[in-house]
C-alpha positions as CSV (number, residue, x, y, z in Angstrom):
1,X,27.3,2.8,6.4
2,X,24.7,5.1,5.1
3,X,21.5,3.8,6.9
4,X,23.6,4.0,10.0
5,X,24.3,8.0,9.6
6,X,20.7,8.6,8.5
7,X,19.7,7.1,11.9
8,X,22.5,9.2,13.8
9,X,21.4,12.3,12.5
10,X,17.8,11.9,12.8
11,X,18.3,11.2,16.6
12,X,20.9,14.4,16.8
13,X,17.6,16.5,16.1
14,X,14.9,17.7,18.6
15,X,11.7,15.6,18.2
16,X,8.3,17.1,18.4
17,X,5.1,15.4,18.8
18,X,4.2,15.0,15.1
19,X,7.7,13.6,14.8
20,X,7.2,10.9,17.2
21,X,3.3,10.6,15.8
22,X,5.2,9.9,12.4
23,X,7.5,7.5,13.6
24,X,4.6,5.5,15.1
25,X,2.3,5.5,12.0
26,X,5.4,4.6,10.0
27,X,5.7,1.0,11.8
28,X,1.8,0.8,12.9
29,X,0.4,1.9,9.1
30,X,2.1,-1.4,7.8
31,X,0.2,-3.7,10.3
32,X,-3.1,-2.7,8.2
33,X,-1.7,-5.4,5.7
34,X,-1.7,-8.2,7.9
35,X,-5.6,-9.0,7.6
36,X,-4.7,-9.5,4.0
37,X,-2.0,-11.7,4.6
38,X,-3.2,-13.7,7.3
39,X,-6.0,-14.3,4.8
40,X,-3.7,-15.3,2.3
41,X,-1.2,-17.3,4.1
42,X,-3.8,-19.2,6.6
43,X,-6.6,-19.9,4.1
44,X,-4.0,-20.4,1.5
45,X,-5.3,-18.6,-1.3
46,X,-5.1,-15.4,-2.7
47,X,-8.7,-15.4,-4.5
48,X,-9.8,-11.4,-5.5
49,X,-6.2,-10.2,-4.6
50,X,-4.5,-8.2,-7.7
51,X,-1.2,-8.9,-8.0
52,X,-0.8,-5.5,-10.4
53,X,-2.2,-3.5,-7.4
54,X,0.2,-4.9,-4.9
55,X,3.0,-4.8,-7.6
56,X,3.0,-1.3,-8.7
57,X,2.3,-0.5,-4.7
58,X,5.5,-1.6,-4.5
59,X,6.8,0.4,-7.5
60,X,5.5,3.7,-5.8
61,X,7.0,2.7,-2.4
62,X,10.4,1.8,-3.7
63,X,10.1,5.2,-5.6
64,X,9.4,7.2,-2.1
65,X,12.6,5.1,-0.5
66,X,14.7,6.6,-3.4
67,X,13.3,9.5,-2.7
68,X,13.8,9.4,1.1
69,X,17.2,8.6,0.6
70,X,18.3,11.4,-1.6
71,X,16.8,13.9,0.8
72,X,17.5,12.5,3.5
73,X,14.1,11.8,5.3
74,X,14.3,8.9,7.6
75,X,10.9,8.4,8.8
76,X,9.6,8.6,5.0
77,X,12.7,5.7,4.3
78,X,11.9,3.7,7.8
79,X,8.3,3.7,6.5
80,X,8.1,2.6,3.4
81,X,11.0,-0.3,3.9
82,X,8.3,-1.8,6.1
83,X,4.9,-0.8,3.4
84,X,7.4,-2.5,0.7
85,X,8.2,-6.0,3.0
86,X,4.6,-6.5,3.5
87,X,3.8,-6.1,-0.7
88,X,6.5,-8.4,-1.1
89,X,4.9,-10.7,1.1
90,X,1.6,-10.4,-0.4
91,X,3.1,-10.4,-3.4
92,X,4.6,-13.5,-3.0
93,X,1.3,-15.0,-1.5
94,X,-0.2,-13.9,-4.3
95,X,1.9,-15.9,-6.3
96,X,2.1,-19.2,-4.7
97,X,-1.7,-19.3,-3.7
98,X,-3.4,-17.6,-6.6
């Protein structure tokens, strides 16, 4: 599988510490959207939230997994996999509670 070489060859190189900086931001940076959704999900409405915003969000962030993909830059793809599961989930808050 693709995703599986990607992963191979990204631990075949030598990290540095703006590597392993980048692979933490990639997972932590996500987390900022769980006030949002907690908000959403818990108070069960969606009131002020813009679906557009978090729809074309998700446009750009699928656009930066192609691109991660064709160049082959795994913490870029990693990334925004998890930034485009949490506007999906908005998203999808959005929808049912707004």
């Amino acid at each position: 599988m693709i995703f599986v070489r990607y992963i191979e060859e990204s631990l075949d190189k030598e990290k540095k510490p703006i590597d392993w900086a980048m692979w933490f931001f990639s997972i932590a940076g996500p987390l900022s959207t769980l006030p949002q959704i907690l908000q959403i999900f818990i108070e069960k409405k969606a009131e002020g939230v813009s679906i557009l915003s978090w729809v074309l969000y998700l446009i750009i962030s699928l656009s930066a997994i192609a691109y991660a993909i064709v160049h082959r830059q795994m913490v870029i793809l990693v990334s925004n996999i998890v930034w485009s599961l949490t506007y999906l989930v908005v998203i999808i808050g959005a929808v049912i509670y707004g």
